[in-house]
C-alpha positions, 0 to 999 in steps of 0.5 A: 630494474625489476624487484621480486617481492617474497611474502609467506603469510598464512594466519595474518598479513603481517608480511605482504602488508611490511612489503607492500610498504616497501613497494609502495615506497620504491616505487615512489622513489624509482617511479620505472621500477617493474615490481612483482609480488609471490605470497601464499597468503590467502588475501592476495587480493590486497595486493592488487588493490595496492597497485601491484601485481602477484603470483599466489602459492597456495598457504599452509592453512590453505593445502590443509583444507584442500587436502593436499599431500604435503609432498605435493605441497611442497613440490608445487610451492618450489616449482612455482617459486623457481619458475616465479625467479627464472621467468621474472628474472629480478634484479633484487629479491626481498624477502621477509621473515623467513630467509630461506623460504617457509619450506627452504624453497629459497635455499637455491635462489639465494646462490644466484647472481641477483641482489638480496635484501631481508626484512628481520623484523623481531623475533623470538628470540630462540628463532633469532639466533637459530644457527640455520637462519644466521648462516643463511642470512649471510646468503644476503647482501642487505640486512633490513630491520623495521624497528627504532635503532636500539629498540629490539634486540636483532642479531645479525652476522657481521659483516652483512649491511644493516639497516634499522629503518623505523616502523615501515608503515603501509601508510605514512601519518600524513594519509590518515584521514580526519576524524569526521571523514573517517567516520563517514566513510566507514558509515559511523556516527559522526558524533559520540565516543567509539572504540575500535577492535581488531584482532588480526588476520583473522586466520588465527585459530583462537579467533572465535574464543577471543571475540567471546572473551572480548563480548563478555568482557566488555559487558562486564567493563559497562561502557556505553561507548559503541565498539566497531570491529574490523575483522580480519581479512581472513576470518571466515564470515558467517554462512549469512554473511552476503555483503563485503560492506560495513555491516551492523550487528545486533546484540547478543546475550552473553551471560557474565563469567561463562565458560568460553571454551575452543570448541564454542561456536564462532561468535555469529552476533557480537554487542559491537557493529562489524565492519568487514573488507576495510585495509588498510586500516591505518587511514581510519584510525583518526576515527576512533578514539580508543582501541582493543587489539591484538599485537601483530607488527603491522596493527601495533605500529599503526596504531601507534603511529596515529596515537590511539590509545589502546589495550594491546592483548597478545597471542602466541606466535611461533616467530613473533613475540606479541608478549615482548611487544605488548609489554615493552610498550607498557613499561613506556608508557604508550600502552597497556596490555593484558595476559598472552592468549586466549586460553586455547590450551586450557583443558578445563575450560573454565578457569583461564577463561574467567580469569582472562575476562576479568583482566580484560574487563579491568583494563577496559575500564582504565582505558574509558577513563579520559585521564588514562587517555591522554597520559598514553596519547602523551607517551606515543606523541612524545616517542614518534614525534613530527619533527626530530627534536635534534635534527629538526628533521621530519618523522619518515615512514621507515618504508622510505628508509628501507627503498632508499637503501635498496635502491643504493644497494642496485646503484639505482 
């Protein structure tokens, strides 16, 4: 059987990551399964680190800057989706987010005798239950969704299979590495407190404000624990950057209550170490003890999964909704989190700024408390436990779930 692979992507890697695990977990099953990936994310190069092979169309961010027309633009993106179908000839196509393609490239394909299947992981909820995207998702012959039964409110058209598999992660808990190993395969101390930062893809354009915020903030918060930086695979490095290994970086003077505005220089010497080329980063988690980060699918689950006790700091998405994500999980206890954005918007610069340090600061300081800790280590090991008290089954990597129903799905 062969199995085409659909990931959009541009700011992030949320999608090519959900669909990696998904690969990887057919590819378990179904070991002679022929496995192919289209994405127009601009960190492809994952995918064959993953094991799999890929077809790369160009991002919207990339078109962009290679100053191509959109025209142009969305002619190459079709053909090169067409001709991807036509040549591969896939038995199954599975797609995530975007059910019709980013620029409806799909629309056509989606009429052709193979089976589909959709990963609808949640979204806003005026994109959820947009018409255009209800109606062709019943162009689908299965229905995916990465969350916990009754957790996320998923519209979807009756009479189309769903499936509610659980957080599909690209790595199942049993693959984190041990605190000391992690630790020295980063090249990090083996002993003392460490704090973890990540703030997604590194495509987003609120990158640079947001490490200025986060620097004076946790100068502000005081903590002499050492905070590590994974940057995202898409943030461009600094013009001094030569090396993709882990690489410290030296203090810099950021003095407390300054204006952070969107027009500041990128943040070339934050007062943390930065660690850059690390993905996956769930195998790694066990080396920290806490983490700020923002509240993409991919990194909340993760961290979530391995019990990290951390400050969840949401950005605006067009389809995700980090807010709603960020603050479900703070009223159950598993996280805290902090105001949406990074005051990208604000036109006076000095207000919103201030005021979104100052939160962060104070949550910083709750989470150094060990008290603060343990209750959210508590919470996460209590809603993603081992074994199903009720069941007596064993936690599953929804990723599983998710092969097992394609797979059904083909007969195969």
């Amino acid at each position: 059987m062969r199995y085409l692979f659909y990931a959009v992507d541009g700011l992030g890697l949320g999608h090519v990551t959900r669909l990696l695990a998904l690969a990887r977990a057919v590819r378990r099953q179904c070991p002679a399964a022929e496995i192919l990936l289209l994405t127009a994310s601009e960190a492809s190069h994952v995918i064959y680190r993953e094991g799999f092979a890929a077809l790369k169309v160009p991002s919207r961010a990339a078109a962009s800057t290679g100053r191509l027309r959109h025209g142009s633009f969305v002619r190459l993106s079709q053909s090169v989706v067409w001709n991807a179908v036509t040549a591969f000839d896939p038995h199954c196509l599975i797609v995530d987010t975007f059910a019709a393609g980013a620029l409806h490239e799909l629309l056509p394909l989606l009429r052709w005798p193979l089976r589909k299947v959709f990963v609808f992981r949640a979204q806003r909820p005026e994109r959820a239950n947009d018409t255009f995207l209800q109606n062709t998702l019943r162009l689908y012959d299965l229905i995916l969704v990465p969350h916990a039964p009754d957790t996320e409110e998923i519209p979807t058209p009756d009479g189309i299979p769903t499936v509610w598999t659980g957080p599909m992660l690209l790595r199942d808990r049993e693959e984190l590495l041990d605190r000391t190993t992690a630790r020295a395969q980063l090249g990090l101390p083996l002993e003392g407190e460490i704090g973890l930062l990540t703030l997604g893809g590194g495509g987003e354009p609120e990158t640079a404000v947001a490490r200025k915020q986060l620097n004076c903030a946790i100068e502000g918060a005081g903590s002499e624990m050492l905070w590590v930086e994974m940057e995202g695979p898409l943030l461009r490095p600094p013009a001094n950057a030569t090396s993709a290994k882990p690489a410290e970086v030296t203090s810099t003077e950021v003095e407390q209550g300054s204006s952070v505005s969107a027009t500041s220089p990128p943040l070339a010497q934050p007062q943390w170490r930065v660690l850059r080329d690390v993905y996956p980063a769930m195998p790694y988690l066990n080396a920290f003890d806490c983490a700020v980060a923002s509240v993409g699918y991919n990194t909340t689950h993760e961290l979530q999964a391995a019990g990290v006790p951390t400050v969840l700091w949401p950005f605006t998405r067009d389809v995700d909704d980090q807010q709603q994500r960020a603050q479900n999980l703070a009223q159950a206890g598993r996280a805290l989190c902090v105001g949406e954005g990074a005051g990208m918007d604000n036109q006076a610069g000095v207000t919103a700024d201030n005021e979104r340090v100052i939160e962060l600061t104070a949550a910083i300081r709750d989470l150094m408390q060990p008290a603060t800790r343990e209750r959210l280590r508590q919470a996460m090991a209590a809603a993603m436990p081992r074994t199903d008290a009720e069941t007596g089954q064993a936690w599953r990597n929804g990723a599983d779930i998710g092969a097992e129903a394609i797979l059904k799905l083909l007969g195969a």
